[in-house]
N, C-alpha and C positions, 0 to 999 in steps of 0.2 A: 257767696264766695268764701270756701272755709281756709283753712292755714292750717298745714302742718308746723308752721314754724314758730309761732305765738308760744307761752309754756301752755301747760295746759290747765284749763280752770281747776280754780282751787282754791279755800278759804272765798273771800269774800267777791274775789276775781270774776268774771262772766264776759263771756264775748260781744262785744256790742257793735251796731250797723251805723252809717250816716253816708247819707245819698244827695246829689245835689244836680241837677236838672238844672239851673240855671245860677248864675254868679251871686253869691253868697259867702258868708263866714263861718269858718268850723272851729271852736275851742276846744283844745284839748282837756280831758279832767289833769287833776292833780296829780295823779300816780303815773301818768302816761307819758311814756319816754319813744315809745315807736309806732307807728302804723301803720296801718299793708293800704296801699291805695292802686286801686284801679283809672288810668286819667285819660279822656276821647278829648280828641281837639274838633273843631268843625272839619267838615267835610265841602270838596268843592262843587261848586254849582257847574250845571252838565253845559257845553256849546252848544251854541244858538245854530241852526240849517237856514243858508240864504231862502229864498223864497221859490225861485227858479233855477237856479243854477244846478240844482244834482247835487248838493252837499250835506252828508250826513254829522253833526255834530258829536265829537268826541265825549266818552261821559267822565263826568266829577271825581278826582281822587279820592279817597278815604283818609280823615284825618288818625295822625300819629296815634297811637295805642301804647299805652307803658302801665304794667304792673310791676311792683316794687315796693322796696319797705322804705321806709322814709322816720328818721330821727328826728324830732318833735320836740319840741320845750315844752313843759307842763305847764298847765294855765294861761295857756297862750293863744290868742287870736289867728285865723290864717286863712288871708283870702281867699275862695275857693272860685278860680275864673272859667265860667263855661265860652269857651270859642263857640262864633255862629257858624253856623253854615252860610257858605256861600252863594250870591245869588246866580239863576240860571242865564244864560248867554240871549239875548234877547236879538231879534231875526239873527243877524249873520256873525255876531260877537261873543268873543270866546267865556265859559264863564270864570264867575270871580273867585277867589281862593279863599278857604273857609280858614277862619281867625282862630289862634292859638287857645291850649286852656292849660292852668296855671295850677299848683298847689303854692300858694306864696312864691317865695321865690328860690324855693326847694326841688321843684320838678315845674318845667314847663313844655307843652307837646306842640307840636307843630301843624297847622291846617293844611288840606289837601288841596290838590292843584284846582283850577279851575280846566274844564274840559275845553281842545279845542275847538272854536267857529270858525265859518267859514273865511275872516278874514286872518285867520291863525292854523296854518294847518299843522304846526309841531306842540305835540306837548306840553302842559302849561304844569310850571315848576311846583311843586310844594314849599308852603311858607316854612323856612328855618326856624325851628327853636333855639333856643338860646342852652347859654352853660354846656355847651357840645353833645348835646343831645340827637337823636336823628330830625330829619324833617320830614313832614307828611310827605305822602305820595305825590306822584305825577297824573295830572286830567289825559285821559286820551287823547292823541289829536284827532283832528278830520282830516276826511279827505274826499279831494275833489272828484269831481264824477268822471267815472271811465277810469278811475287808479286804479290799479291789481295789488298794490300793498298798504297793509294796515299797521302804525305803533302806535302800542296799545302803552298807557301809562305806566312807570316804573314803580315797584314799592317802596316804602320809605326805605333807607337804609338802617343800621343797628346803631344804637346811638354807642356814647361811651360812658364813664362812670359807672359799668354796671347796668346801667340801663337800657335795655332794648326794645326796639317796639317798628311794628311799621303799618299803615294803612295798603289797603286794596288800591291798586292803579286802577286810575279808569279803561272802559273799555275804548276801543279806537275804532272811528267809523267808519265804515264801510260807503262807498258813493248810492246816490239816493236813485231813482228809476230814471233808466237812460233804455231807451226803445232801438238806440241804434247798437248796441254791444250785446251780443250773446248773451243768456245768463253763464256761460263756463269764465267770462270773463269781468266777472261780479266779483269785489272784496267784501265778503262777509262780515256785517259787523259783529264786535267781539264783545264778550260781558266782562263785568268787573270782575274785577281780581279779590280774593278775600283780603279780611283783615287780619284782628286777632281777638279771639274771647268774644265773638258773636257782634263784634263793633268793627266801623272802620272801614267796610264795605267798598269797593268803586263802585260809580254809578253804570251803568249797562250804554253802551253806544246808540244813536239813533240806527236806523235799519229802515231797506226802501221795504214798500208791502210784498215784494216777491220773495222776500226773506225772512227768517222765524227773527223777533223780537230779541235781540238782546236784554241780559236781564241785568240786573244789579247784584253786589253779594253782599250779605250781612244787613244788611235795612236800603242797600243801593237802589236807588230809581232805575226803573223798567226805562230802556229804551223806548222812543218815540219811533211809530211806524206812522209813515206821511202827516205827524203830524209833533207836539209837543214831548220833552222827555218827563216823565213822572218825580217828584219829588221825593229825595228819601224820608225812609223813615225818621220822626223827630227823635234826637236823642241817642240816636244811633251812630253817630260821627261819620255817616258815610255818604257818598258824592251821590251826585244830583244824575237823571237819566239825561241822554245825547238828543238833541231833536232832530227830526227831520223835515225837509223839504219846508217846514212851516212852523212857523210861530215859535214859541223859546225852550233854553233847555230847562229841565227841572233843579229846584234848590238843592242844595246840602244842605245835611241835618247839621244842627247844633250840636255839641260834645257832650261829657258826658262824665261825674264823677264820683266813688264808689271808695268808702272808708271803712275799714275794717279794726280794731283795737279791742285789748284786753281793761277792762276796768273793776 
């Protein structure tokens, strides 16, 4: 991740990296007054599909995304909080909402919704960040068998202070195989919605077999056809795939933290 904005190296100065995959502490050196930080929150786990009923489970939001510089004290400790991913909706339960991740308490993002299940057919919220920041996306909903319309999870909104960011909505399910309805009269399910910066992904709706897979964006889980939704990619802060007609949705990734500074 390079910066036009840093000065540019010079005398003793060199651009240096610090990554953090899971919750941990970054100290700044002694010269260092700013950072460019890239910050994933967890991503939401996808909804669970009844067993019989025709219900496709809506997929996992993509957790908050924000890059930004961020003003730093020198020699100073700062805990770096990776949000999980949220877990998959298990038979007919919507899933759970992937947890916040934090730079101290200088930037915090917000986790993506959990995807609707069959006993939730709207939307599942993304968790708020704090200090008025945006909040993760919206999980897909489902919907029940023989519906002709699908909503598909909302993107985060733009936060304030400068900072803006939003994850990929999930996708919304389309109903699962129903023998008595045409296929003209099939709701399609939908894929996830991107994020930002290759993170943040939603997860991809379940889908019955007579229709192409919904997919996930950015590390999002693949839609479930008749069967489980696919787990995102780890690390990738983006929601978990929608299941169908059987067994659960797949997880959200964990978040995801990424430091840039001149020393």
């Amino acid at each position: 991740m390079g910066s036009n904005v840093f000065p540019a190296a010079g005398g003793a100065l060199t651009q240096k990296f610090a990554q953090f995959t899971s919750t941990g502490t970054f100290t700044t050196p002694s010269n260092v007054t700013t950072v460019e930080v890239l910050l994933v929150a967890g991503g939401g786990g996808g909804g669970g599909a009844y067993n019989t009923a025709g219900v496709c489970g809506g997929g996992g939001g993509g957790g908050q995304v924000v890059k930004t510089f961020l003003t730093v004290t020198p020699s100073t400790g700062y805990t770096i909080t990776i949000g999980g991913g949220g877990a998959g909706g298990v038979s007919s339960g919507a899933g759970s909402t992937g947890s916040n991740s934090s730079f101290g308490s200088l930037l915090i993002c917000g986790g993506g919704g959990g995807g609707g299940g069959y006993t939730s057919y709207t939307a599942g919220s993304g968790a708020s960040g704090t200090n008025a920041y945006s909040i993760g996306s919206d999980g897909g909903a489902s919907i029940n068998q023989g519906a002709t319309a699908s909503v598909g999870g909302s993107s985060g909104g733009a936060g304030s202070n400068g900072y803006d960011g939003a994850g990929g909505g999930g996708g919304a399910g389309g109903p699962a195989q129903n023998r008595q309805l045409s296929p003209s009269t099939y709701t399609i399910s939908t894929n996830g919605g991107p994020g930002l910066y290759g993170f943040g992904g939603g997860g991809g709706a379940g889908s019955s077999s007579e229709y192409r897979s919904a997919v996930g964006a950015n590390g999002g889980g693949k839609g479930g056809i008749s069967g489980g939704g696919a787990n995102a990619v780890a690390n990738s802060g983006s929601g978990g795939g929608g299941s169908s007609i059987t067994t659960s949705g797949g997880s959200g990734a964990s978040g995801y933290c990424f430091i840039s500074y001149w020393s």
